[in-house]
C-alpha positions, 0 to 999 in steps of 0.5 A: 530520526528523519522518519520520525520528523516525516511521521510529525510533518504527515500529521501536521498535513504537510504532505510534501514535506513528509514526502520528501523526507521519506525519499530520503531516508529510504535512499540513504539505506538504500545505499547504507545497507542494499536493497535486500535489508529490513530496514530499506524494505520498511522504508520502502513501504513508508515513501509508498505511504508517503506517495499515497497520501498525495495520491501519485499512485503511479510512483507509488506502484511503480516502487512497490512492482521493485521491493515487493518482490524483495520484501517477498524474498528476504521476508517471506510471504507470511511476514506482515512488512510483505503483507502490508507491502502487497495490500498497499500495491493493491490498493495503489492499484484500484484507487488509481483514476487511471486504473485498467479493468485488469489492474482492478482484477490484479488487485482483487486477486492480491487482496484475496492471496494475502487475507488468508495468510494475514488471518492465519499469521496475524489473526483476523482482529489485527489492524492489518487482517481487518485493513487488508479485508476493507481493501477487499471489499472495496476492491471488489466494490471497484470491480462489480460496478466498473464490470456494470460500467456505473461509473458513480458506483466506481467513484463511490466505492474508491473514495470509501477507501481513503488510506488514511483510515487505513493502519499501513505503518 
């Protein structure tokens, strides 16, 4: 029920509450049923959500480098939790202010291993294989014009990518 009432306080716009409900649901499974559970690994996914739309892509990525690769090992890589997982790494990693040329370059090389198997698993229309694309080529946009050191390009191309038009849940 507490994620439910986090998903309401996120559509009310209040952001810190849903945050802090979040944290709290992934850390009562945590401790409920380990890290390695499907449920703990969801909620993991939905406090990073949570992070995102306040914009603190350092916890953000910091959560996910520690249960994406749990998602990727109790899951698999096919399973779309482990996919939505990595794609929300990756956009954490480009839309950083702070972010490297080689954290773009990671992230661009994230997005294009997981879009084929988004296609192939969940199919090319699928909210998830479409939103995993846009990530893409924004991520590429990101790349090109930091590459081409156009920081205003830089600038546009993140903000074409807000997360919230993104469907991570």
């Amino acid at each position: 029920m507490q994620g439910n009432l986090a998903n309401t306080y996120r559509h009310l716009g209040r952001e810190e509450e849903a945050l802090s409900m979040r944290r709290d649901v992934y850390s009562g499974w945590l401790r409920l049923v380990g890290e390695e559970h499907g449920d703990t690994i969801r909620e993991a996914k939905n406090y990073a959500i949570s992070l995102f739309n306040l914009q603190r892509f350092e916890e953000a990525k910091a959560l996910l480098r520690k249960t994406v690769p749990v998602g990727r090992r109790v899951l698999g890589e096919s399973d779309e939790l482990t996919l939505k997982m990595r794609w929300n790494y990756a956009v954490a990693l480009y839309r950083d202010d702070g972010a490297t040329l080689n954290d773009i370059r990671e992230a661009v090389s994230t997005l294009e291993e997981i879009e084929p198997i988004a296609r192939r698993v969940l199919g090319s229309a699928h909210p998830t294989t479409t939103g995993i694309n846009r990530a893409l080529r924004a991520s590429r946009g990101v790349l090109s014009a930091r590459d081409d050191g156009d920081v205003s390009a830089v600038r546009e191309a993140v903000a074409a990518t807000t997360l919230r038009g993104y469907n991570h849940t």
